[in-house]
C-alpha positions as CSV (number, residue, x, y, z in Angstrom):
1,X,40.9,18.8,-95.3
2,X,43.1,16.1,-97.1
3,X,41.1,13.4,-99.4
4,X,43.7,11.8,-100.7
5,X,42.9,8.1,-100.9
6,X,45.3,6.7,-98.2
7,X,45.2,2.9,-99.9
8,X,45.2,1.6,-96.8
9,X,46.8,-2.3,-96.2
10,X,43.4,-3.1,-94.4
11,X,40.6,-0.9,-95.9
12,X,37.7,-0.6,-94.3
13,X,35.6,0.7,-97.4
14,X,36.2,-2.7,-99.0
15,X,34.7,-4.9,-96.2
16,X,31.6,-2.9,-96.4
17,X,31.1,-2.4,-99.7
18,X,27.7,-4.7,-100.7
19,X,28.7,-5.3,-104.4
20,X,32.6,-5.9,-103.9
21,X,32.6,-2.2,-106.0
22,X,36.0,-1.4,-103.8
23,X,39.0,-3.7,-103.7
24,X,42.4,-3.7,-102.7
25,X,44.6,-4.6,-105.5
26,X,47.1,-7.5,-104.2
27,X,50.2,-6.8,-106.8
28,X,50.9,-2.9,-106.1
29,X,48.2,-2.4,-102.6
30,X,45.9,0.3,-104.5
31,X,42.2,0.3,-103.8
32,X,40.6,0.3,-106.8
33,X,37.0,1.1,-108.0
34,X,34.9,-0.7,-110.4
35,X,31.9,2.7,-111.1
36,X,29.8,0.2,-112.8
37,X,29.0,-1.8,-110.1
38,X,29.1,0.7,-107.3
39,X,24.8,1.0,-106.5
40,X,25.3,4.4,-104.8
41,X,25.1,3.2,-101.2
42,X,27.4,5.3,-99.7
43,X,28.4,2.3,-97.0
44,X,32.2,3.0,-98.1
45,X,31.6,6.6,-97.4
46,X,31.2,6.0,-94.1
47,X,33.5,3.4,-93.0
48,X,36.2,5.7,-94.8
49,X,38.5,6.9,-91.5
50,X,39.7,9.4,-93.9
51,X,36.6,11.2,-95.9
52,X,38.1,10.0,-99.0
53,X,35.5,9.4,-101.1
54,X,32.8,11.6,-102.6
55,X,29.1,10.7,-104.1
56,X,28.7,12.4,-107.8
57,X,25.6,14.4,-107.5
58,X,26.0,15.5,-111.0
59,X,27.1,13.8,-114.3
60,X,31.0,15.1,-114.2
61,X,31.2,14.6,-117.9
62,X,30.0,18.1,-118.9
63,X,32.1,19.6,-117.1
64,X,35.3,17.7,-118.5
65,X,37.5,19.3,-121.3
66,X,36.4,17.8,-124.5
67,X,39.0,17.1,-127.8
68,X,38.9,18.5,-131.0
69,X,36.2,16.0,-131.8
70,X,33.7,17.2,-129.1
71,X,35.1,14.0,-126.8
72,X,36.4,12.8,-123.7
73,X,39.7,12.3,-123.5
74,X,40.3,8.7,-123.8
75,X,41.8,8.1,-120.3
76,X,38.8,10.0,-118.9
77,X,37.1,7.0,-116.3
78,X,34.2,6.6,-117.3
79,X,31.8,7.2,-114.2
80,X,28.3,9.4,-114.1
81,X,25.8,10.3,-111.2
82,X,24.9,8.1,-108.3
83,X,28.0,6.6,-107.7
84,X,30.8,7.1,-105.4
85,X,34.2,8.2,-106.3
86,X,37.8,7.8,-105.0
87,X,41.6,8.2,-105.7
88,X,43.0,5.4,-107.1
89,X,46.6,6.7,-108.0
90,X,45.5,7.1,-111.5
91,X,45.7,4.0,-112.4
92,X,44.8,4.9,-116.5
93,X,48.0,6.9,-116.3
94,X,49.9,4.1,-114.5
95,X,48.9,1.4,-117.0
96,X,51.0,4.0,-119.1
97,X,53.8,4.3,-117.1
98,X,53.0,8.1,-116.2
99,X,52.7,9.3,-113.0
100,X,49.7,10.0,-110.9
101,X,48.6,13.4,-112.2
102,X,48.8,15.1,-108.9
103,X,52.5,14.5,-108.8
104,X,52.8,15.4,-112.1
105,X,50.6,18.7,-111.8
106,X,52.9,19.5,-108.4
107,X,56.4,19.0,-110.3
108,X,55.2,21.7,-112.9
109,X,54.5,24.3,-110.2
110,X,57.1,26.7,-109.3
111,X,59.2,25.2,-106.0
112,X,56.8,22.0,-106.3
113,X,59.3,19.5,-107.5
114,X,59.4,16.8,-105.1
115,X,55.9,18.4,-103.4
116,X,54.0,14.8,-104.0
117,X,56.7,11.5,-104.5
118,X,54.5,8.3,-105.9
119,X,56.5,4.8,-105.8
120,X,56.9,0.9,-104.6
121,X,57.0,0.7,-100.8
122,X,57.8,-3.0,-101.1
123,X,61.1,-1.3,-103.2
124,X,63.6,-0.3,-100.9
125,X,65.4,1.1,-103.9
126,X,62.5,3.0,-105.0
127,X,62.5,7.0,-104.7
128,X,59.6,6.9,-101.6
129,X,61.3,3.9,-99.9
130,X,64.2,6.2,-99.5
131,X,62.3,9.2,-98.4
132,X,61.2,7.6,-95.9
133,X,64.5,6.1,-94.7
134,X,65.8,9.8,-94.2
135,X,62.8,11.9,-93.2
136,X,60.7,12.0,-90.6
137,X,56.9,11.4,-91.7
138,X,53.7,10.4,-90.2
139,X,50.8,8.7,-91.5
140,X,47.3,9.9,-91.0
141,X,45.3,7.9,-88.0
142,X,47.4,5.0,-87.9
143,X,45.6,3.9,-84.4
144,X,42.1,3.0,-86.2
145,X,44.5,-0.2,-87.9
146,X,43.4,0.2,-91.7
147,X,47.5,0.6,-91.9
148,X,47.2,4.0,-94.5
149,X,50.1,4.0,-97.4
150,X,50.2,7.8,-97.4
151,X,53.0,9.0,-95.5
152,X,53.5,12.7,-94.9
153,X,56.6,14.7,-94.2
154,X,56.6,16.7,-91.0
């Protein structure tokens, strides 16, 4: 089952969301998260298309490598039990100007350079824009109109 995040152009989870929690950020199209204000509902859970979200049962921190100093690492998002949780492209690590750690993780596996491509759509110069110029992909549900920005090649 993929739950990748498909940072859709229309995203259902942020109409339903009660507290305005989810949002689609207008300058690069990725639906953010703000933990702190997300009650636990589950509303975007369900209005997800995609099952791309999860609800934290548990407090994730003790399970998270800890430093030298017996702390989170400093890009760690701060989030805890109750509250729903998402993709959103990493966007601590973008800030940076790292990569997503997925495509990251993929490039250091053997024969998974180019696995997972992350980039500007709105770039036609950009690496996916030209992907998707030359292969054939597909997008995931495209009928239910959320318009997904995940694109897979088939």
């Amino acid at each position: 089952v993929l739950v990748m995040c498909n940072h859709c152009t229309k995203p259902p989870c942020v109409r339903v969301c009660p507290t305005q929690a989810t949002w689609r950020r207008e300058e690069d199209g990725i639906v953010m998260m703000d933990m702190h204000r997300c009650i636990g509902c589950r509303y975007c859970m369900a209005a997800c298309p995609y099952g791309s979200r999860s609800f934290a049962w548990q407090d994730p921190r003790p399970h998270i490598e800890k430093d030298e100093n017996g702390e989170l690492p400093s890009d760690y998002p701060t989030r805890g039990k109750g509250v729903v949780e998402k993709c959103n492209f990493c966007a601590e690590r973008l800030r940076e100007g790292r990569a997503p750690a997925c495509v990251e993780a993929a490039g250091k596996v053997p024969g998974g350079e180019g696995a997972l491509t992350f980039g500007n759509l709105g770039d036609p110069d950009s690496q996916v824009s030209q992907l998707l110029q030359v292969e054939h992909t597909i997008c995931r549900r495209p009928s239910l109109g959320a318009q997904p920005n995940v694109y897979y090649i088939v």
